[in-house]
N, C-alpha and C positions, 0 to 999 in steps of 0.2 A: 258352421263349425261346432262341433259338440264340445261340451266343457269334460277339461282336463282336471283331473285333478294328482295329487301327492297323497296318497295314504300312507299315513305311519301307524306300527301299530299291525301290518299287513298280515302277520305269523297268527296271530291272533284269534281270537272267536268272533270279534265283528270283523275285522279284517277281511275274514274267509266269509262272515257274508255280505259285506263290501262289494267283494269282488266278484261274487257270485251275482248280484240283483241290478251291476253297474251295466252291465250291457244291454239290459233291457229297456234302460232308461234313459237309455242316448248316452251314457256318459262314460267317458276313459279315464284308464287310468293311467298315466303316464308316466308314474314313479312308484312303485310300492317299497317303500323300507323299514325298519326294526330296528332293535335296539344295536347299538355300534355298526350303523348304517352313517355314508354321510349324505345327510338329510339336503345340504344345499345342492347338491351337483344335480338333484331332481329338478330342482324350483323352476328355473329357467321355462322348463318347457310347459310347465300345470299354470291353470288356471287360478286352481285355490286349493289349499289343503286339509281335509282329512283327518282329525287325530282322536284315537283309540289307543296309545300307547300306558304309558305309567308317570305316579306323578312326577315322577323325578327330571323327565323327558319335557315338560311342557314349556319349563319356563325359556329355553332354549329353541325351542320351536316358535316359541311368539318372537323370542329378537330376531329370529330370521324370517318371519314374515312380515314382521315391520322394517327391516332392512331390504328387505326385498318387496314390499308394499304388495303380499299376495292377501287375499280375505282370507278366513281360517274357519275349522268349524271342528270343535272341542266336545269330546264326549268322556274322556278322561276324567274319573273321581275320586276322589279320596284325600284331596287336600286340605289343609289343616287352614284354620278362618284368616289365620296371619298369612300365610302364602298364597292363596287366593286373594288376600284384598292386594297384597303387591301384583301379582297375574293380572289380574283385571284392569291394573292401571297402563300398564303393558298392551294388554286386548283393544282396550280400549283407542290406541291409534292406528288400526286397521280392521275395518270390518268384520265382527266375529259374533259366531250362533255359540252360544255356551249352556248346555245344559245337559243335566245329570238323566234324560230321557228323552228319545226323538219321537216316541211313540205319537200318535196323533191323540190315542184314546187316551194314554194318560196323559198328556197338556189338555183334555179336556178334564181328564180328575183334577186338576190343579185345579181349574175352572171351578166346579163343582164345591171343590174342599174351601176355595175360598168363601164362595156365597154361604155354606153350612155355617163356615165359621163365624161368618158377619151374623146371619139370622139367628143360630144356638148360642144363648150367653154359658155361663160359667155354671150354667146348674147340669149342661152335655158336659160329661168328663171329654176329652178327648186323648186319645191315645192311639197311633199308628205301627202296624204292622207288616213286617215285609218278609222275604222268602225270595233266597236264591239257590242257585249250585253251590256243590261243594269247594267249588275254585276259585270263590270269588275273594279276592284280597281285603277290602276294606266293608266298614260298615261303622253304621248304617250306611246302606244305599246312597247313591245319589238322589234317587227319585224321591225316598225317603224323609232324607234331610231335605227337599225342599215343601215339600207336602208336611214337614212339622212347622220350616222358615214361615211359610203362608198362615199353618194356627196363629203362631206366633206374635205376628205381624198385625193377624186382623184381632186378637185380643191384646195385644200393646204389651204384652210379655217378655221377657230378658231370657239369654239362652240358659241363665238360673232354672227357668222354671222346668228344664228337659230332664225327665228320668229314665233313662240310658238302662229298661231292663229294673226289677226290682229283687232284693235277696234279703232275706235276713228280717227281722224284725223291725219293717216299714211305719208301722202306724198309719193310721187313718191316708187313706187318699185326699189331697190338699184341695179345693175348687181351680188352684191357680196351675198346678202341675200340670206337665204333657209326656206320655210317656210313650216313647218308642225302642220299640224291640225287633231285631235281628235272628230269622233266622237261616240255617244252611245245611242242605243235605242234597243227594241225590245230583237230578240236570235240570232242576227247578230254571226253566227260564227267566223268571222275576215273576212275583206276585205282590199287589199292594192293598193293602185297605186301611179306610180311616174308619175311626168308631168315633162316634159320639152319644155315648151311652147317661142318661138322666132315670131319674125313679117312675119307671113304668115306661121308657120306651125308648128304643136304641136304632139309631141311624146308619147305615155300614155304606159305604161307597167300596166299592174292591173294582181292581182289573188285575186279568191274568194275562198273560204273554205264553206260550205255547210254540211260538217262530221268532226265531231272533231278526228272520229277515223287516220284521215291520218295523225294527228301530235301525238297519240298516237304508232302508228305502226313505225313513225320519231322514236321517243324517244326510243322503243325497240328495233331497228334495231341498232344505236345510243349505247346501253348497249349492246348488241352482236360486237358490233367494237373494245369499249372503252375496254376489259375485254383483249384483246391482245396490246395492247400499252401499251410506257414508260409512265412513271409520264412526267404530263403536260400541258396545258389547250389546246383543242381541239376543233372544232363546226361541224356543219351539212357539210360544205363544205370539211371537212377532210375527213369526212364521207361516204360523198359519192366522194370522187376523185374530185371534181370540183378545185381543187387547182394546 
């Protein structure tokens, strides 16, 4: 039997390539809905569901797949650090892939960005830059904020240290700051790079995206994983083994 799934989110840009890459890969779709859709009258017959929608839609989408004990797989960004830590508590009692990228190549930049960050101390500034279409609602990126989460992380830093863009009479670059910047024009599919820039030699990790279908075929690959695991929040690096 092929796995079904519930796309929400369906009207969409991944939506449409959702639906477009899902037949190649053995997999259906057995419900697509959108915003003032009811999203339960799907469930019944999917597998697992799908979500590309807005943030407003998620947290709603999790109690009906923990009331319906369906796995989930989250690609929805933009939420604020408060309503994600309550989301996740939620995710967290049904099997769920949650991540702001299904790309393969970028969960290997995460890879990558973490080791630079462990090996470069605080004499590489570091500082990330991103690049979308002009439609895109929120920012930074998801990919983005977690490609700063990981500097962060591995220099034992506080979201204090994030400069969100700089203006104005800054003064000196701090050794402790991370600065990331947004930006948007054009049908930029998503572009990232991390810089780690020191006196006399600069580090640049970048990928580009050109086909949206390669985070569409993430996210399906992604619901063929999540549909054999326990309850609990999981991302593209589980995913693929990079852990």
């Amino acid at each position: 039997m092929p796995l079904t799934i519930l796309l929400n989110g369906a009207k969409g840009r991944m939506g449409h390539a959702i639906t477009a890459v899902a037949p190649g890969l053995g997999i259906a779709i057995g419900a697509a809905t959108d915003a003032g859709d009811n999203l339960a009258a799907g469930l019944a017959r999917c597998d697992a569901i799908i979500d590309f929608s807005s943030t407003s839609a998620t947290g709603h989408l999790l109690e009906l797949a923990v009331a319906h004990r369906k796995p989930v797989v989250i690609g929805t960004t933009g939420h604020t650090a408060e309503e994600k830590k309550k989301l996740l508590a939620l995710a967290a009692r049904v099997p769920c892939v949650w991540t702001g990228n299904f790309s393969v190549g970028v969960n290997l930049l995460f890879a990558l960005t973490q080791e630079a960050a462990r090996v470069l101390d605080s004499d590489y500034d570091a500082e990330v830059v991103e690049m979308h279409h002009r439609f895109k609602k929120d920012a930074p990126s998801g990919t983005a904020a977690r490609l700063v989460e990981i500097i962060l992380e591995e220099r034992k830093l506080t979201a204090a240290a994030l400069r969100h863009g700089r203006s104005g009479l800054t003064g000196e670059r701090t050794a402790s700051e991370v600065g990331v910047h947004s930006l948007r024009g054009g049908d930029v599919v998503g572009d990232h790079t991390v810089i780690f820039a020191s006196l006399g030699e600069r580090l640049e990790l970048t990928h580009k995206a050109s086909d949206r279908s390669i985070f569409a075929r993430g996210a399906l690959r992604a619901a063929q994983w999540v549909v054999q695991q326990q309850p609990g929040v999981y991302d593209m690096q589980d995913v693929l083994g990079l852990k």
